[in-house]
N, C-alpha and C positions, 0 to 999 in steps of 0.2 A: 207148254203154255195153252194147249189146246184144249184140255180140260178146266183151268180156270177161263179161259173166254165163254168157255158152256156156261158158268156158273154167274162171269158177268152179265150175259145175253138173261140170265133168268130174272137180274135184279132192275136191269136197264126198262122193263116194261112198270114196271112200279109208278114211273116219274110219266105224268101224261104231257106229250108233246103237245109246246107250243103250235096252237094253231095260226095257219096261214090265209094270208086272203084269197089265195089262190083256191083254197080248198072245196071253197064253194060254186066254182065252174061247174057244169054239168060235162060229163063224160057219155058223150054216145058214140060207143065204139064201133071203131067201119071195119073190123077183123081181119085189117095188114097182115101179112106174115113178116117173120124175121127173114134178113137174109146177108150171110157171113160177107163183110164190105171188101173182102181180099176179088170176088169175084166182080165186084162194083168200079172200080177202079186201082192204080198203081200209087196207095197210102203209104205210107211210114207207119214203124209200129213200137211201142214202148213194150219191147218181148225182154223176158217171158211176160206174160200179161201181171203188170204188178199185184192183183189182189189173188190171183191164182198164186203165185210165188208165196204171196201169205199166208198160203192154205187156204182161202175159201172155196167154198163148195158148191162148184159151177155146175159138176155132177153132166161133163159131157158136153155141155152148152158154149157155144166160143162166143168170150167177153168182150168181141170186134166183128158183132152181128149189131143192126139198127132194123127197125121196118123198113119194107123196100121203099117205099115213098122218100120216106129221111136218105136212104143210101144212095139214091140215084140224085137227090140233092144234094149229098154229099159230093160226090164226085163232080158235078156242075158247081161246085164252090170252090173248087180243087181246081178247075179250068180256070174260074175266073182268079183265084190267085196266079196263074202262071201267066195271064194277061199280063198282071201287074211285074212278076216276078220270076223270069223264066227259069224254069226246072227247079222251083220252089214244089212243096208236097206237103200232102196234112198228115202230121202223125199222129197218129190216136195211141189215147193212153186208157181209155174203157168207153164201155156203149152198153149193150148192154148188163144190166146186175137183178138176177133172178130175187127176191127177197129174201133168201133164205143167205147170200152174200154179203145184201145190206146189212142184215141183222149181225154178221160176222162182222163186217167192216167195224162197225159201231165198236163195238166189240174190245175190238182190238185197238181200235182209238181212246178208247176207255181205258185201257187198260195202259198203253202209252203215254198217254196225258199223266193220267197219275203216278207212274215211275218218275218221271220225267219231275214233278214235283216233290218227292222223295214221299208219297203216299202208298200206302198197300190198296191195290183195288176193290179187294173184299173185305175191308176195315176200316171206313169210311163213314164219318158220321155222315146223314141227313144231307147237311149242309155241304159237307166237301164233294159228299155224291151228286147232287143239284149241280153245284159247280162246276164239280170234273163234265157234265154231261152238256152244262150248256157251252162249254168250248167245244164239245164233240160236234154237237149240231151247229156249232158256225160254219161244217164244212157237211156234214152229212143229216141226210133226211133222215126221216126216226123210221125202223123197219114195221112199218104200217104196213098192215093185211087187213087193210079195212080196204074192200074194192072202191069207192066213195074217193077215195083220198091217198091214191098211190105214190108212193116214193117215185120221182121223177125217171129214174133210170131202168125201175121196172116193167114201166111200160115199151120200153125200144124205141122211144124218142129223142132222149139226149147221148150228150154225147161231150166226150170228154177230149180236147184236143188241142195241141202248139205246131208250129212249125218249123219245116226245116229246109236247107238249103240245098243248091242244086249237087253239092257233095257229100249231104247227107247228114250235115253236120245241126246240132238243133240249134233254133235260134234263143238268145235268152229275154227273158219276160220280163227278169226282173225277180220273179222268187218261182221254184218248180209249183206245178199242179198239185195240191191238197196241202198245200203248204197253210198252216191255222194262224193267221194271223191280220193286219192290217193292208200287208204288200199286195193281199191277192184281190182287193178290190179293183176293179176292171181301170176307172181313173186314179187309184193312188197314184202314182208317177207321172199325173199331166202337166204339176208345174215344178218337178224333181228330176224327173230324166227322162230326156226327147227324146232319147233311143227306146228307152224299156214303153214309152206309150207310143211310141209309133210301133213297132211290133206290134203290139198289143191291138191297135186300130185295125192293123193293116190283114190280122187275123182276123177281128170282127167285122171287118165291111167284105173280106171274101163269103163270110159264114152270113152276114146278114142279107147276101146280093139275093141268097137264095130263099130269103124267110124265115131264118133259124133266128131266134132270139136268142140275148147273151145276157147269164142272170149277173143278176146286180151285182154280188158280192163274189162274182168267180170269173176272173177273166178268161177260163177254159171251159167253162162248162156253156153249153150250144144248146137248145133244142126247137123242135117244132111240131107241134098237135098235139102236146099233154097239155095237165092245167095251166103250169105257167105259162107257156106260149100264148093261150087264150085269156087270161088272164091280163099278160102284155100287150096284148091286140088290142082288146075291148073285151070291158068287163062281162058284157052279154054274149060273147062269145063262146061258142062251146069246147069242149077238147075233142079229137080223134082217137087217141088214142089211150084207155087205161093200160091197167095192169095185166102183162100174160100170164 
């Protein structure tokens, strides 16, 4: 399959990504380094790293590194859940995604989707390709290499993460992470199930105590000092951190 995702990845640049409002933040970058969150704190881990497991091409790079800034807030979000919730812990399911991963991911979301609707992905009119791509971007940024306008996760600010309990066991949300649909909106289930949105709260006010914003349509996805962070702040706000 890995020769046809090369051949999706060449057609996927065709279709110009919807523009966001975020795009237009200004990025002046304070040149963080990365740094692997196993040494940050005692996290949980969605292992093998699931987009490694799918072949992408991390080329060396561990996909549970954040800038130090984000990591060291990480783990201070980690403490205040266990205020809330003793021997509770955050597991992460990715952080960072080099863009050369993005572009895979896509990819292979692409190429999923349209299985999945009995379509060949490289026999695709126009229209079904449009299609198939705007479900992909419901869950993923388009692999931009334009420094101006980096895919979120490229710059080592967000961060992708549920939790779990004091035996290890995960909590449920209500539908897994990257799951493409209506479920994974952060309130879907505020007036459907008191359980699946109190998790869901109860991870956003640990992750928010610390300044990480929680995007709109992902109840797992965290970050703080890329564009949308700044963006959620105030508009005039700038980002910290682009693309590495």
């Amino acid at each position: 399959m890995s020769v046809m995702l090369a051949e999706i990845a060449q057609i996927i640049p065709i279709i110009k990504p919807k523009a966001q409002p975020f795009h237009s933040i200004v990025i002046k970058e304070c040149a963080e380094p990365l740094v692997v969150l196993s040494t940050i704190a005692d996290f949980s881990y969605e292992t093998p790293a699931p987009y490694e497991a799918a072949g992408a091409p991390y080329n060396g790079i561990s996909p549970f590194s954040l800038r130090t800034g984000n990591a060291q807030k990480l783990g201070m979000a980690q403490a205040a859940l266990q205020q809330m919730k003793p021997g509770w812990r955050f597991k992460i399911f990715d952080a960072y995604r080099p863009v050369p991963v993005q572009a895979y991911m896509v990819a292979h979301s692409f190429y999923h989707i349209a299985k999945e609707q009995g379509l060949e992905p490289l026999q695709l009119t126009a229209s079904e390709r449009d299609s198939v791509l705007e479900q992909v971007y419901r869950i993923w940024s388009p692999p931009n290499t334009d420094p101006l306008t980096p895919p979120p996760h490229s710059t080592g600010a967000a961060i992708d993460v549920t939790l779990v309990d004091a035996q290890g066991a995960e909590i449920d949300m209500g539908s897994p992470i990257d799951f493409n649909g209506d479920e994974s909106n952060p309130d879907f289930f505020k007036n459907k199930n008191a359980r699946f949105h109190a998790n869901r709260m109860l991870l956003c006010d640990a992750m928010t105590s610390q300044g990480f914003v929680r995007h709109h349509t992902e109840w797992w996805h965290f970050s703080y000092g890329d564009q949308y962070w700044a963006w959620s702040k105030n508009q005039n706000h700038h980002a910290i951190y682009g693309r590495i």
